[in-house]
C-alpha positions as a Markdown table, in Angstrom:
| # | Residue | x | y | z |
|---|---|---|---|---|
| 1 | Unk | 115.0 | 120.5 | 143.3 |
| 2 | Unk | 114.9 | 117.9 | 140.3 |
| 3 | Unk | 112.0 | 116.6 | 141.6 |
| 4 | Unk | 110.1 | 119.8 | 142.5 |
| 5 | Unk | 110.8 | 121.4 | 139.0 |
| 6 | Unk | 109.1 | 118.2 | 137.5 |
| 7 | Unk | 106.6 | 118.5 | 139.4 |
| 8 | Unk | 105.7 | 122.0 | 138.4 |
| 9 | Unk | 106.0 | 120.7 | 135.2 |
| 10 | Unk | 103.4 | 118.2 | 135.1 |
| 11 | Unk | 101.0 | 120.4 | 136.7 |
| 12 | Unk | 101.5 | 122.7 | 134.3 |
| 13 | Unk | 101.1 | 120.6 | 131.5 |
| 14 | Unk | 97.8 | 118.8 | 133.2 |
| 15 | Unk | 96.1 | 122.0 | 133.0 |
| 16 | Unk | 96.7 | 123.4 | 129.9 |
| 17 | Unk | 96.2 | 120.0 | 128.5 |
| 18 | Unk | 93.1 | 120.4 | 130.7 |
| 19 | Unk | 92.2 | 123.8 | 128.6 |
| 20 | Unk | 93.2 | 122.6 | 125.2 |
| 21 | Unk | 91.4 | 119.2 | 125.2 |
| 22 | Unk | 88.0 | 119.9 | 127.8 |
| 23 | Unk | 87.5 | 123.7 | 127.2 |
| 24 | Unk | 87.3 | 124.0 | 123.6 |
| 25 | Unk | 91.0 | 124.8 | 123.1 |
| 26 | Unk | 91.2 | 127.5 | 125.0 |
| 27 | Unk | 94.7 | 129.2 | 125.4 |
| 28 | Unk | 96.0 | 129.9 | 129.1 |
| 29 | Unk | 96.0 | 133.7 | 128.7 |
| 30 | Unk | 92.1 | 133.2 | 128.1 |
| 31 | Unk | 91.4 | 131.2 | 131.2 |
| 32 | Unk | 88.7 | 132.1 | 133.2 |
| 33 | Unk | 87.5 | 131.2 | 137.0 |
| 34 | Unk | 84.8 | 129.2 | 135.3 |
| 35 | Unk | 87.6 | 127.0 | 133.8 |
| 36 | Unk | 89.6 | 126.9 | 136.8 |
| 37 | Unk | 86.2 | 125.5 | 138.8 |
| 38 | Unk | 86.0 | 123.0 | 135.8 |
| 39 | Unk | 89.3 | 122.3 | 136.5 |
| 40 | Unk | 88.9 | 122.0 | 140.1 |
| 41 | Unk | 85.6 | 119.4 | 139.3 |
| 42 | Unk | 87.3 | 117.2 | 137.5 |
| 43 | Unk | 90.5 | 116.6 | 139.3 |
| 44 | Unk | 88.6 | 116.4 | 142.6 |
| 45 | Unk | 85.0 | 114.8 | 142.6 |
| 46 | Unk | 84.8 | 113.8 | 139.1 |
| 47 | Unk | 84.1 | 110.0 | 138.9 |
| 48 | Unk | 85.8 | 109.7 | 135.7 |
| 49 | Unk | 88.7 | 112.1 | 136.9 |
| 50 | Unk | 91.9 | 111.6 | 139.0 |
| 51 | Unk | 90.0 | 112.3 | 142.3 |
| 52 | Unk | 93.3 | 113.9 | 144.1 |
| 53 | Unk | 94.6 | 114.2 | 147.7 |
| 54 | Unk | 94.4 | 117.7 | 149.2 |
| 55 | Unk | 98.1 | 117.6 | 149.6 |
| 56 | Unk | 98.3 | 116.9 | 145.6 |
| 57 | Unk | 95.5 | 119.8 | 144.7 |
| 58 | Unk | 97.4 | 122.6 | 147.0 |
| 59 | Unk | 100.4 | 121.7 | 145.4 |
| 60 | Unk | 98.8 | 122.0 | 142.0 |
| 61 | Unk | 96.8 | 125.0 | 142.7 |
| 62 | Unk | 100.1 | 127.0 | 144.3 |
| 63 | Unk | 102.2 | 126.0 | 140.9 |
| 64 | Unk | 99.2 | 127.3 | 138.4 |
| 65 | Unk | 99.2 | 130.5 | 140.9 |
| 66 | Unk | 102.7 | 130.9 | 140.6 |
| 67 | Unk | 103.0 | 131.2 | 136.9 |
| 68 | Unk | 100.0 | 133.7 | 136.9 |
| 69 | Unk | 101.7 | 135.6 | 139.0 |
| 70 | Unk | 104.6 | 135.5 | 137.4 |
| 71 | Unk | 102.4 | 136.0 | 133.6 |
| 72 | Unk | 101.0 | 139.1 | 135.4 |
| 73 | Unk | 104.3 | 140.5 | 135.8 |
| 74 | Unk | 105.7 | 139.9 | 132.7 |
| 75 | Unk | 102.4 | 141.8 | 131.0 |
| 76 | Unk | 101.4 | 138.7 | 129.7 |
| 77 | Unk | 98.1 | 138.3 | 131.1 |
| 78 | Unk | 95.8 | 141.1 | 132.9 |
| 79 | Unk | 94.5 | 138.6 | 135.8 |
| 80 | Unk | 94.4 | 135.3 | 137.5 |
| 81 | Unk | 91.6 | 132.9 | 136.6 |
| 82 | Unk | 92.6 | 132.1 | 140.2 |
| 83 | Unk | 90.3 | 133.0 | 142.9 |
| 84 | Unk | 92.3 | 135.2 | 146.0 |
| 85 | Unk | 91.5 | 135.6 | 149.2 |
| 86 | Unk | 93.3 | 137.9 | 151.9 |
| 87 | Unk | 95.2 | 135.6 | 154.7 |
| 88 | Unk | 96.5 | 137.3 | 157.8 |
| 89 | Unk | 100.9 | 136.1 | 157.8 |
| 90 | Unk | 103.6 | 136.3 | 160.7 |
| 91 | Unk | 106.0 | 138.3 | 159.2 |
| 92 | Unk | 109.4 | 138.5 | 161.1 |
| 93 | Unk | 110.2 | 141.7 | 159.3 |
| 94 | Unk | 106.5 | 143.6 | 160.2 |
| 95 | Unk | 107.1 | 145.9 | 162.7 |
| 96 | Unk | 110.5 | 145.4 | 163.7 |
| 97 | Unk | 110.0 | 142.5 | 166.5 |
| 98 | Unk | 107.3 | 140.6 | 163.7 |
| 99 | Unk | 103.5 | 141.1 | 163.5 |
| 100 | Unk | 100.9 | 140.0 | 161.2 |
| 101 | Unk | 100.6 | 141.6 | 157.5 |
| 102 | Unk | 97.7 | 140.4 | 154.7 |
| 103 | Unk | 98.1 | 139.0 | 151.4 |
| 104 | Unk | 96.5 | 137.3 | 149.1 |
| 105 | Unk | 96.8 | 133.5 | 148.5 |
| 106 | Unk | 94.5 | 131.0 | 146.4 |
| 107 | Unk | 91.2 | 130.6 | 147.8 |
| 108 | Unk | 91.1 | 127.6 | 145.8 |
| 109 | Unk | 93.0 | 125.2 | 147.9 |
| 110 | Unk | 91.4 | 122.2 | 150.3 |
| 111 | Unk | 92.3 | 123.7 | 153.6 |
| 112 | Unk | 93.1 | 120.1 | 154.8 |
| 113 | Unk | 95.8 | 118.0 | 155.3 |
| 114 | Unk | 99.2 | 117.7 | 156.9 |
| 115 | Unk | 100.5 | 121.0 | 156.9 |
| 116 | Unk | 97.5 | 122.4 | 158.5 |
| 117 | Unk | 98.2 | 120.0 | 161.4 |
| 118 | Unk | 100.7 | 121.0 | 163.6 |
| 119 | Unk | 103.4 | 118.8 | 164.8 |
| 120 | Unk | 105.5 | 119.1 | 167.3 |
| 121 | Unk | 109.5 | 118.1 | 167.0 |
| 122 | Unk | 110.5 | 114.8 | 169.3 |
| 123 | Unk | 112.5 | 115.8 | 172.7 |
| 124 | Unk | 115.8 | 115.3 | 171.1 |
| 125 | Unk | 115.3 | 117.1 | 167.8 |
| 126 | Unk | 113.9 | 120.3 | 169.9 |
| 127 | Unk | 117.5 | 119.8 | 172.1 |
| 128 | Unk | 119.4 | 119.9 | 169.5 |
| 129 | Unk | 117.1 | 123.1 | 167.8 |
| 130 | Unk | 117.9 | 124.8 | 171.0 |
| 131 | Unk | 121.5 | 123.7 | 171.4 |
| 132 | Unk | 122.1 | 125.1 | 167.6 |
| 133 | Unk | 120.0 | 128.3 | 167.3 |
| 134 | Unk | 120.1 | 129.8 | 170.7 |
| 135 | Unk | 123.5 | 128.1 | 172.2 |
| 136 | Unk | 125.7 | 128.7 | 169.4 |
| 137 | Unk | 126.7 | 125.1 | 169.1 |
| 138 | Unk | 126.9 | 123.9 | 165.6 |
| 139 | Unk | 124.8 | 120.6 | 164.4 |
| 140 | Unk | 127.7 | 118.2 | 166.2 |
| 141 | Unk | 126.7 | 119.9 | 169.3 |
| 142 | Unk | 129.9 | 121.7 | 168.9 |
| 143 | Unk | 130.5 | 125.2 | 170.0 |
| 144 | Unk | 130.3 | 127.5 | 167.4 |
| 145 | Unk | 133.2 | 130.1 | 166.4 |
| 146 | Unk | 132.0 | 133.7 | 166.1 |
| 147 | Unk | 128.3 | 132.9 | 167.9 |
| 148 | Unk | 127.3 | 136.0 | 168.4 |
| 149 | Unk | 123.8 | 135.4 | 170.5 |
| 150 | Unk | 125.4 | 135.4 | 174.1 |
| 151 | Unk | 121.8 | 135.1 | 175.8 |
| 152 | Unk | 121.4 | 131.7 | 175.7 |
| 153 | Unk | 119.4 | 131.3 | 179.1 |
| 154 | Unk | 117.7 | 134.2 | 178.1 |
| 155 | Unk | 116.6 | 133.2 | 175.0 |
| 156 | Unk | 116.0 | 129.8 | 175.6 |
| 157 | Unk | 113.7 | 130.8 | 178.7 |
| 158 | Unk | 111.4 | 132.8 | 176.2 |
| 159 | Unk | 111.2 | 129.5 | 174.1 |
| 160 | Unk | 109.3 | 128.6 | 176.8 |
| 161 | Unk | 110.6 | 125.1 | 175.6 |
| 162 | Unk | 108.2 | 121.7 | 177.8 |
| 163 | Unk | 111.0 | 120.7 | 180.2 |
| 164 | Unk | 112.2 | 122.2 | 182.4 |
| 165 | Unk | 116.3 | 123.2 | 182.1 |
| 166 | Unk | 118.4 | 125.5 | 183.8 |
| 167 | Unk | 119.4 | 128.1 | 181.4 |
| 168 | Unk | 119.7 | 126.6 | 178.0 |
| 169 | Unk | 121.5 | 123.6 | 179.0 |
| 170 | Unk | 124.8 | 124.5 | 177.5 |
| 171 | Unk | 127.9 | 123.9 | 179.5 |
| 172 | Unk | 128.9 | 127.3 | 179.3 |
| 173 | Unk | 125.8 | 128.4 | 180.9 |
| 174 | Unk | 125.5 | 125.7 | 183.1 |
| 175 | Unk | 126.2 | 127.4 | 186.9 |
């Protein structure tokens, strides 16, 4: 958390220093999306900039979108200099068994790197996942006091999980 909150900080800082010093002193409440795509130049492709990883720009480009958000709420500014886009989102809540809902997100971000590539958990880590979540046994592999999910071969069938196991595995489904 120590770690995260400093590293809000420092992107934070970067681009109002960014504002102040390269954009004629310009105040954060008077940002525009032309300052934002200066922004974006220079911390990207600029020769004489930082050149950043995707993973580093996304990160920056969510914190900078959070505070606007939150300055929109608070009245402080009228608008994001951040460009939005709609993006369809799972939600488990939409439509009571889940469904898809839109919102808007940063259009501004790379659309690359790692957590746009999926990865898969290793054999025993997916065990374990199923053993804890849908078998009521606790992160010892333990059962669980009070587990109230009772289908474990049911639920672990709809997993759909990539080998092949009798129910969920759990001795007390075992038959």
């Amino acid at each position: 958390m120590e770690h995260t909150q400093a590293a809000h900080a420092r992107s934070l800082r970067t681009y109002f220093d960014f504002l102040w010093f390269a954009r004629d002193r310009r105040d954060w409440r008077d940002a525009s999306m032309d300052d934002r795509a200066a922004f974006e130049r220079w911390r990207r492709r600029d020769e004489r900039g930082p050149r950043l990883e995707d993973t580093s720009w996304d990160r920056e480009v969510s914190t900078v979108n959070q505070f606007y958000l939150w300055a929109i709420e608070q009245n402080l500014v009228r608008a994001s200099p951040i460009r939005q886009r709609a993006a369809s989102v799972w939600s488990p809540w939409r439509g009571g068994a889940g469904g898809t809902m839109v919102r808007q997100v940063p259009a501004e971000t790379s659309h690359m790197g790692p957590r746009r590539e999926v990865k898969w958990l290793p054999p025993k880590s997916s065990q374990l996942w199923r053993n804890v979540g849908l078998c009521g046994f606790d992160s010892k592999e333990m059962p669980r006091r009070g587990f109230r999910g009772g289908g474990g071969r049911r639920g672990t069938r709809r997993t759909r999980i990539r080998w092949s196991v009798r129910g969920c595995g759990c001795a007390r489904t075992r038959r």
